[in-house]
Residue, then its C-alpha position, 0 to 999 in steps of 0.5 A: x494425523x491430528x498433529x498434521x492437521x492442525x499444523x497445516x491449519x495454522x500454516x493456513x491461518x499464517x498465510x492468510x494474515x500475511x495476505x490480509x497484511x499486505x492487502x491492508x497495507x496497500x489500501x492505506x498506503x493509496x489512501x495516503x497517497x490520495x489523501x497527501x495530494x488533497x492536503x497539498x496541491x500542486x501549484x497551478x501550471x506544474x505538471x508532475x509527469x514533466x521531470x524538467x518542472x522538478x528541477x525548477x521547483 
């Protein structure tokens, strides 16, 4: 009984780092994303939601 119990302990602790891994992941991979577009603005007139902009620029 102790050797379940311990077992699902880890399992929880597994899933929970998974968890907390993915979430982390999210938050830095948004704050890229955010961070990119402040570093390098798009040029004054371009509309990214137009696809024909992307292929004159």
């Amino acid at each position: 009984m102790v050797g379940l119990f311990l077992y699902l302990q880890k399992m929880i602790k597994n899933i929970l780092a998974f968890i907390t891994g993915i979430l982390l992941g999210i938050i830095v991979n948004m704050g890229l994303i955010i961070l990119g577009s402040k570093l390098i603005p798009t040029p004054k007139g371009f509309d990214p939601m137009n696809a024909v902009n992307w292929a004159a620029s």
